[in-house]
N, C-alpha and C positions, 0 to 999 in steps of 0.2 A: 464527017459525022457532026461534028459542033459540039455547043452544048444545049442543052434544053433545058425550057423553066415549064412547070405546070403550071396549072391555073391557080391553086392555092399560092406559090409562092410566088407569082405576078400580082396578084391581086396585094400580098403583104406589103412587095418590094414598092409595088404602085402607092399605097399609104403610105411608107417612110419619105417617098420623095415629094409627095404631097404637101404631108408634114414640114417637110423640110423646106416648102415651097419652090425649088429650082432642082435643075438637075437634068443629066441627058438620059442616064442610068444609072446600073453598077458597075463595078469593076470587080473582075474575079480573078485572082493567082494565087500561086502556092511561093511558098516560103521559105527557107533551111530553119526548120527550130522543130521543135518536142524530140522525145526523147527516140521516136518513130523517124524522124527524119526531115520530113514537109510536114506544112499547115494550112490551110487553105487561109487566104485573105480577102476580105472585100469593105471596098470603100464606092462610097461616089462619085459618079464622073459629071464634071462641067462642061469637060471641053476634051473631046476624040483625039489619041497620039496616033500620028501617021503611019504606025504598023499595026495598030489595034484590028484585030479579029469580032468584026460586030454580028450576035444573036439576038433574034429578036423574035419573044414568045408570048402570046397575048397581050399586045402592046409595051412589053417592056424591052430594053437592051440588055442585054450581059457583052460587055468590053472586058475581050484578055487579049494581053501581049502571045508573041509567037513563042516565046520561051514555055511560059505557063499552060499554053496550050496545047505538048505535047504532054504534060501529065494530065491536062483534062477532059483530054478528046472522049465523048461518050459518055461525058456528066452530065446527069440531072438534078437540078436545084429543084427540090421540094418543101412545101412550110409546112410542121408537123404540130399537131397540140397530140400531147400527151398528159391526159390527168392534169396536172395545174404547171406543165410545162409545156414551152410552145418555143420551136426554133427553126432556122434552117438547117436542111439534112441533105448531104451530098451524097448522090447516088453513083460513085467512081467507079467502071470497070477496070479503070487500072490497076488499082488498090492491091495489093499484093498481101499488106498487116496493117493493121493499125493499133496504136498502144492502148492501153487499159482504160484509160482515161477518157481517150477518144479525140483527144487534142491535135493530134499525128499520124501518118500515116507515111506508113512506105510502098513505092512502085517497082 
């Protein structure tokens, strides 16, 4: 399965790294933290680790380790504006709860 990026949030991810001037991608994993359990993380990648899991969805990559992507198999990365807020929103069939906040999530 993978994971998958839409077009909105390729198009965002494409502007941060732009902005940013360098870059291969992102990088996407989860975390032990909030009060739910995991948190998703993402940073940018320069340089590929030799077990990296690479996606690539309207010319962008998403980079996850093998650990992180048995919690995300089946995720979709979408950019969302809502009213005068605007983010990334993960779309996890794994997800079992997630807390109030929305910071955490447990599988």
């Amino acid at each position: 399965m993978g994971v998958s990026i839409t077009a909105s949030a390729a198009g965002h991810i494409a502007d941060q790294l732009q902005g940013r001037g360098h870059g291969l991608g992102i990088r996407l994993g989860v975390t032990t933290s909030g009060c739910s359990g995991m948190a998703y993380v993402l940073e940018f990648v320069d340089e590929q680790a030799a077990e990296d899991e690479v996606f690539e969805n309207h010319g962008v990559k998403v980079f996850i380790d093998p650990k992180s992507l048995a919690y995300l198999d089946g995720t979709e990365l979408d950019f969302v504006r809502e009213g005068l807020n605007e983010g990334l929103q993960f779309k996890n069939p794994n997800v079992s709860a997630e807390c109030g906040c929305g910071e955490s999530f447990t599988v």
